[in-house]
C-alpha positions as CSV (number, residue, x, y, z in Angstrom):
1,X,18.2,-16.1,6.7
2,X,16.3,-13.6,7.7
3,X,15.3,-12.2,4.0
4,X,16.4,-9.0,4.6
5,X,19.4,-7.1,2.7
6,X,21.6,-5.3,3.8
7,X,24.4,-3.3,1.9
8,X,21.0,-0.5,1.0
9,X,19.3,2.8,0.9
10,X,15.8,2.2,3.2
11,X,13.0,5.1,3.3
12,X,12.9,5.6,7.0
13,X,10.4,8.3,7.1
14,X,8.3,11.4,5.3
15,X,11.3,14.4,5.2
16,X,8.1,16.3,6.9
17,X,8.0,14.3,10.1
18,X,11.7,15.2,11.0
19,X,12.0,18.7,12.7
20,X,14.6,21.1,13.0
21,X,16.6,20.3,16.4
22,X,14.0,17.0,16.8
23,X,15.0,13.2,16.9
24,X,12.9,10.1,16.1
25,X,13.4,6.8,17.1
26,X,13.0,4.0,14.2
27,X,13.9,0.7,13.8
28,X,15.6,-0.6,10.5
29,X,16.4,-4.3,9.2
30,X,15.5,-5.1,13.4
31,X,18.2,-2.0,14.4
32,X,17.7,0.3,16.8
33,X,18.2,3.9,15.0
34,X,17.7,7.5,16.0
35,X,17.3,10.1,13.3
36,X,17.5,13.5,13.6
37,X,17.8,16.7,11.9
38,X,20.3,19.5,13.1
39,X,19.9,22.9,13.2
40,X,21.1,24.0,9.5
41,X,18.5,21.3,8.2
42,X,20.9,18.2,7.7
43,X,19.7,14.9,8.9
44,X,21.5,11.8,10.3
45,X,21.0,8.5,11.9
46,X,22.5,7.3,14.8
47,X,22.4,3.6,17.2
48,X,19.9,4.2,19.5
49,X,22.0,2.5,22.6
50,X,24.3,4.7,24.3
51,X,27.7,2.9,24.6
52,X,28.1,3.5,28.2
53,X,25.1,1.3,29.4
54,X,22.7,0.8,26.7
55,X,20.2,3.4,27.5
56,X,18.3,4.4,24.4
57,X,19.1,7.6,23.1
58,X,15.6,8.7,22.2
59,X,15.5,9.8,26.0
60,X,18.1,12.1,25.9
61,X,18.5,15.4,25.0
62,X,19.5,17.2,21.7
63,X,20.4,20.9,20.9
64,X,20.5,20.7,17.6
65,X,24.1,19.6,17.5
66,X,24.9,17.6,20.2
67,X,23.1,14.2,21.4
68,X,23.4,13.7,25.3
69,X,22.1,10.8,27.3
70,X,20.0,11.0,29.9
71,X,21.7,8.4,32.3
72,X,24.9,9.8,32.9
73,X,24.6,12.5,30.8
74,X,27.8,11.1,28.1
75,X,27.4,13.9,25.6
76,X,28.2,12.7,21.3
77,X,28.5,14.8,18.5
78,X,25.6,14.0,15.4
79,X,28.1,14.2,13.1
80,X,30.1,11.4,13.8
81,X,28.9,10.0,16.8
82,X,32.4,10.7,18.7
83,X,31.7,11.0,22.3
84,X,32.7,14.5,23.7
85,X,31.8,14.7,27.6
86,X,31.6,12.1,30.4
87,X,30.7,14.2,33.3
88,X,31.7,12.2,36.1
89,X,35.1,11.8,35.0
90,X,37.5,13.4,37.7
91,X,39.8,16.5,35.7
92,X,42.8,14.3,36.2
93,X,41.1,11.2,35.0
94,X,43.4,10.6,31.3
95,X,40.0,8.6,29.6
96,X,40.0,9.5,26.5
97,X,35.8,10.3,25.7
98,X,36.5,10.1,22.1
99,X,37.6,6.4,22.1
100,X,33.8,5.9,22.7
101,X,31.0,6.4,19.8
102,X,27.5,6.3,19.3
103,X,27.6,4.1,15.5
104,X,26.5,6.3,12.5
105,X,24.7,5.5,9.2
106,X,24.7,7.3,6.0
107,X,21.3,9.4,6.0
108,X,20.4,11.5,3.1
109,X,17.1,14.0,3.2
110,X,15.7,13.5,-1.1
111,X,13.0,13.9,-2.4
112,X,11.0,14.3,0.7
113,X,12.1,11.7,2.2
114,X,14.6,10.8,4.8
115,X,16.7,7.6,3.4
116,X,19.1,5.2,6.1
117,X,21.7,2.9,4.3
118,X,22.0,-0.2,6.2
119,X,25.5,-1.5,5.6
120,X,27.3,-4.7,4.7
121,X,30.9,-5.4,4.9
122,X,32.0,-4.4,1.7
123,X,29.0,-2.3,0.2
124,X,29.7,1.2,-0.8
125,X,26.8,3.6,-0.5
126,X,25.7,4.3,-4.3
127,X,23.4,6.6,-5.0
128,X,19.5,7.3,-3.2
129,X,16.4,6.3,-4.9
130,X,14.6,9.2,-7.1
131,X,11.8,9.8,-9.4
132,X,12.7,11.2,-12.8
133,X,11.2,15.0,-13.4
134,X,10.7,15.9,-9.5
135,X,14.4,17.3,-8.2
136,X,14.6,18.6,-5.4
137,X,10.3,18.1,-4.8
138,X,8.5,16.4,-2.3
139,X,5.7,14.2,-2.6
140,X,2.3,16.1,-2.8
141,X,0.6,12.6,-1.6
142,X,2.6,10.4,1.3
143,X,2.0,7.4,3.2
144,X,3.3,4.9,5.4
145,X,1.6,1.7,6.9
146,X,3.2,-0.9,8.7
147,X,2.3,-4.4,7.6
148,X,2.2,-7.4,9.9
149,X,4.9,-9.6,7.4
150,X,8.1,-9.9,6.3
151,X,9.3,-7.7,3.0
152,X,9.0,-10.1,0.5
153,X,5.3,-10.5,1.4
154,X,5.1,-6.5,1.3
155,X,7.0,-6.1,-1.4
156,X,5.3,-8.9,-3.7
157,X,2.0,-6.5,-3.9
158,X,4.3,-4.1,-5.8
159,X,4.5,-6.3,-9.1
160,X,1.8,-8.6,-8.9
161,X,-0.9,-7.9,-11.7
162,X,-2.8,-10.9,-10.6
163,X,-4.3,-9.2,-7.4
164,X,-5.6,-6.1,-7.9
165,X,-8.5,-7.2,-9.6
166,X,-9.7,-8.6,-6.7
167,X,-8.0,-7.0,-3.7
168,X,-8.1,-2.8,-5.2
169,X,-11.6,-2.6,-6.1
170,X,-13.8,0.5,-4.9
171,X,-16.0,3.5,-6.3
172,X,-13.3,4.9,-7.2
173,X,-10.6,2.8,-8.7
174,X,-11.4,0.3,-11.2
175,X,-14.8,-0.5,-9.5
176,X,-16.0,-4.2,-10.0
177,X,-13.0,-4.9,-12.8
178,X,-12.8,-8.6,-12.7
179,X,-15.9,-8.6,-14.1
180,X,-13.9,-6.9,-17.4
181,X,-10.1,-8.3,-17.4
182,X,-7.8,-7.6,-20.5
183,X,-5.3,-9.8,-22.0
184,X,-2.5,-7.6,-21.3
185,X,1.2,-7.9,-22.8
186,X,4.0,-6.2,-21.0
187,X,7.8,-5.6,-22.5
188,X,10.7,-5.7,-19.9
189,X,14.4,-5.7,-19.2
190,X,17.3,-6.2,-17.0
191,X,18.0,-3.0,-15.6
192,X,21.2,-2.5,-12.6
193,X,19.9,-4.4,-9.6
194,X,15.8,-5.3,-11.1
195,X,14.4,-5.0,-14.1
196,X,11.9,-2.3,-15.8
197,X,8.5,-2.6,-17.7
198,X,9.5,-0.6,-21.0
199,X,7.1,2.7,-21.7
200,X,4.2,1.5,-23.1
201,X,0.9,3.5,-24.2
202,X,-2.3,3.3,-21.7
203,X,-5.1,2.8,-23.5
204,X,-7.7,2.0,-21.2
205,X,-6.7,3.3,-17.6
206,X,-7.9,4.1,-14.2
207,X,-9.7,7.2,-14.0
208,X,-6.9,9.5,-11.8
209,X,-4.8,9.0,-14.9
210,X,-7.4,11.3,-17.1
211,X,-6.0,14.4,-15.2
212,X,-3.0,13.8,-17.4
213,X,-4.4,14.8,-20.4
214,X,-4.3,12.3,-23.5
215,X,-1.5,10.2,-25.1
216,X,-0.9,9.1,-21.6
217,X,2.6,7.1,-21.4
218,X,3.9,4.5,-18.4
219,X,6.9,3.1,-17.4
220,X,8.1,1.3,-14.3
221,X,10.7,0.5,-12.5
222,X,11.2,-2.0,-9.7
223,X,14.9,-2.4,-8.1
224,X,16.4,-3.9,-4.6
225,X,16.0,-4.1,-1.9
226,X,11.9,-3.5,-2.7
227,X,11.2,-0.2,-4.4
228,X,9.5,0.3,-7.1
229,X,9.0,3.7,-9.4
230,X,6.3,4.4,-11.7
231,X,6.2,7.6,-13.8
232,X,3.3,8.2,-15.9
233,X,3.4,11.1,-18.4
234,X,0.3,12.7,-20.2
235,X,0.5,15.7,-23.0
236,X,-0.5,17.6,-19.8
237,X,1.2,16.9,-16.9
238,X,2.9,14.1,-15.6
239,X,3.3,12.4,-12.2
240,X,5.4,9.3,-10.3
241,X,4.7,6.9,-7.7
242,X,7.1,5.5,-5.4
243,X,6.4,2.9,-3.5
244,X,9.2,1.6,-1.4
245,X,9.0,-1.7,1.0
246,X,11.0,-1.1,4.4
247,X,11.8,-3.8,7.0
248,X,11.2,-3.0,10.3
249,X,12.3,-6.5,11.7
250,X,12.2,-10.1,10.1
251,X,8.2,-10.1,10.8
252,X,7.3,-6.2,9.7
253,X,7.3,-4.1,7.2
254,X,6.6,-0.5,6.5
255,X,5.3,-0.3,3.4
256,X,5.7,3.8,2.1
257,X,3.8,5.6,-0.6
258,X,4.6,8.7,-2.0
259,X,2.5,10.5,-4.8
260,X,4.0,12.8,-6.9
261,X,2.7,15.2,-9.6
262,X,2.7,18.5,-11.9
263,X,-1.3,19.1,-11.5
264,X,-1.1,22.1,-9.2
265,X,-4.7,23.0,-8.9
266,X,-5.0,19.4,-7.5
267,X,-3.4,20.8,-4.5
268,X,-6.6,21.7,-2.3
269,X,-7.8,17.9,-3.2
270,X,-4.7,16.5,-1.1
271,X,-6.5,15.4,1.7
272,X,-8.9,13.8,-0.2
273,X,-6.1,12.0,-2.5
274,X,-4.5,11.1,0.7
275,X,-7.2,9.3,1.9
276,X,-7.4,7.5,-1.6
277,X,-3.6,6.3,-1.1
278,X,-4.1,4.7,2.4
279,X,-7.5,3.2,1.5
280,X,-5.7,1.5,-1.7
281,X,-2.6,0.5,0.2
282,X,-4.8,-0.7,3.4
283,X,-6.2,-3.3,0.9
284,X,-2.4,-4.6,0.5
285,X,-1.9,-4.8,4.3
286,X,-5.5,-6.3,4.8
287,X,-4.3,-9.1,2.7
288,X,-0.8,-9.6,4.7
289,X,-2.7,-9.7,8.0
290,X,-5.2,-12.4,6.4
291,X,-2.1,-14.3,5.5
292,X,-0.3,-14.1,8.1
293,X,-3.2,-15.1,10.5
294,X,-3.3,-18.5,8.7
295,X,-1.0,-20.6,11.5
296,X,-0.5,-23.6,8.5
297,X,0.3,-21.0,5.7
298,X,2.2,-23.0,2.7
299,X,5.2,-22.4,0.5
300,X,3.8,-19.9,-1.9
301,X,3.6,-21.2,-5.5
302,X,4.6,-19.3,-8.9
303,X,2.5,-19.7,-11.4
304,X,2.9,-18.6,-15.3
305,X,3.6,-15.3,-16.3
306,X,1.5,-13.5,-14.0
307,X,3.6,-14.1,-11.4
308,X,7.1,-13.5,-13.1
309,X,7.8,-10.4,-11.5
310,X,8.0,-12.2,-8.0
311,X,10.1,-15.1,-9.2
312,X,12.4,-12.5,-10.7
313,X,12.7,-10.4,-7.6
314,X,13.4,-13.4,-5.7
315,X,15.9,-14.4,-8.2
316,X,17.3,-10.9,-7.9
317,X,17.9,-11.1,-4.2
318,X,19.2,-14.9,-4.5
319,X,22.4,-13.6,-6.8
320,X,22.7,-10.4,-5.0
321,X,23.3,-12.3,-1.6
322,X,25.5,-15.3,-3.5
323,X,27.8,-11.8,-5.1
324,X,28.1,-11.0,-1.9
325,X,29.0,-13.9,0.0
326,X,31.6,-15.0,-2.9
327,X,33.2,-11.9,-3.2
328,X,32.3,-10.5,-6.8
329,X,30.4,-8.2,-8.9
330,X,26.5,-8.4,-8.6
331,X,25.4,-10.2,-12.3
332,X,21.7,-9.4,-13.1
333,X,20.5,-12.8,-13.9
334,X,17.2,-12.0,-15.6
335,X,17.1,-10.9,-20.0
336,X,14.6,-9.5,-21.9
337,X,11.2,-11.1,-22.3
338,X,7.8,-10.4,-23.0
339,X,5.0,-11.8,-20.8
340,X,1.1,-12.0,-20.7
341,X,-1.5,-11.9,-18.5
342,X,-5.1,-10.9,-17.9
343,X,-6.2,-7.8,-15.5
């Protein structure tokens, strides 16, 4: 197994780095894709292989409409990926160019972001990740950094309180806070394909979440295939993080992060919050290269409640693969449960 699900809604990229009548070449779950986004602003995702002889796509041409490779010049409709032209063909030649297709995926522009659902026999489409309160918004903060690992690795950073204490420590955020860790206790519950940390009060918190105002108010949620949304609400504004773990092939993963928030006189400090968002998440990959580079790494252990969150994702991922595989519903295996931990 190659620990990566299919049968989901990935983020592919930042809505903002697709153009009108441009393409982009990605790769999904080790797939070959090119997105791109027509001329009335709808996006799609096609193989990036031309049928005819393999040539990749990205090389081709595009009108805004119409997808046309740059070997032959076999011209397919973004739609559907039904092939339209085959130049060379001889007007009393009876080929058919529709029998041949470029192969399609559900793409869906939300939020800001451009989302690919990578299919598995027998797995509708449901609906695209969102964060509560932002319809129809886009992120005023996003990211994306590839890290050298497979997802799990990526996606463990997402729900592990143990580390941050010692990996996310700066000027800025939480400086030097081993030196102070709480005993924290942490509601949760079974919630569709995860679980979710019920809304709890924060009491002592990082400095950004001041800006909020008082009475500040958290809850998270964290759901397959590896995204995870946190929405934080003050008596002021409120704002959400989503943080969403995509595999790029069975050793790499881009890991996105997109900062959302009702503060709008924050918006000349973008740049600077920016910055703040890739120097926290470069601590995350920083400790997936330093993994990685050891060539005798072990089977990771699981240890106490700290570490709950992980065994329950993997546990997640166990039953959603054995539904599959057997044919039935998906059955959330986890139940509600308190846990505790220092941080």
């Amino acid at each position: 197994m190659d620990g990566m699900l299919r049968g989901f809604w990935y983020l592919a990229v930042s809505a903002q780095s697709l153009k009108r009548g441009k393409t982009l070449a990605v790769s999904l779950l080790g797939e070959a894709l090119l997105l791109g986004r027509r001329a009335d602003g709808s996006v799609f995702a096609v193989s990036d292989a031309c049928p005819h002889r393999g040539m990749p796509m990205r090389h081709g041409s595009f009108d805004g409409q119409t997808l046309r490779c740059c070997y032959h010049g076999w011209a397919f409709r973004s739609t559907d990926g039904c092939c339209t032209e085959i130049p060379s063909l001889a007007p009393d030649d009876r080929t058919d160019p529709g029998k041949f297709r470029l192969r399609t995926y559900p793409a869906q522009d939300v939020q800001g972001n451009v989302w690919v659902h990578i299919g598995a026999p027998g797995v509708e489409p449901g609906p695209v990740p969102t964060v509560p309160g932002f319809a129809g918004e886009a992120p005023q903060v996003t990211t994306t950094m590839r890290f050298p690992c497979a997802v799990d690795l990526a996606a463990w950073g997402f729900f592990d309180p143990g580390h941050p204490a010692f990996v996310h420590t700066s000027r800025w955020w939480k400086k030097d806070p081993a030196s102070r860790l709480r005993l924290k206790e942490k509601e949760f519950e079974p919630d569709g394909m995860g679980f979710r940390m019920l809304q709890h009060h924060l009491k002592e918190g990082a400095n950004p979440y001041r800006l909020l105002g008082r009475n500040v108010q958290i809850d998270i949620g964290v759901q397959l295939p590896g995204v995870r949304i946190e929405h934080i609400k003050g008596d002021r504004h409120s704002a959400c993080v989503l943080a969403a773990a995509t595999p790029v092939s069975a050793t790499e993963t881009d890991v996105h992060y997109c900062v959302y928030w009702t503060v709008k006189w924050l918006a000349p400090l973008r740049p600077i919050a920016a910055w703040m968002a890739r120097d926290f998440l470069n601590q995350d990959r920083e400790v997936a290269a330093r993994l990685m580079g050891n060539p005798a790494l072990p089977a990771p252990l699981f240890v106490g409640d700290p570490d709950a969150q992980v065994r329950w994702y993997m546990r997640l991922k166990k039953e959603y693969l054995a539904a599959r595989d057997e044919g039935r519903p998906f059955v959330n295996p986890l139940r509600e449960q308190t846990l505790h931990w220092r941080s």
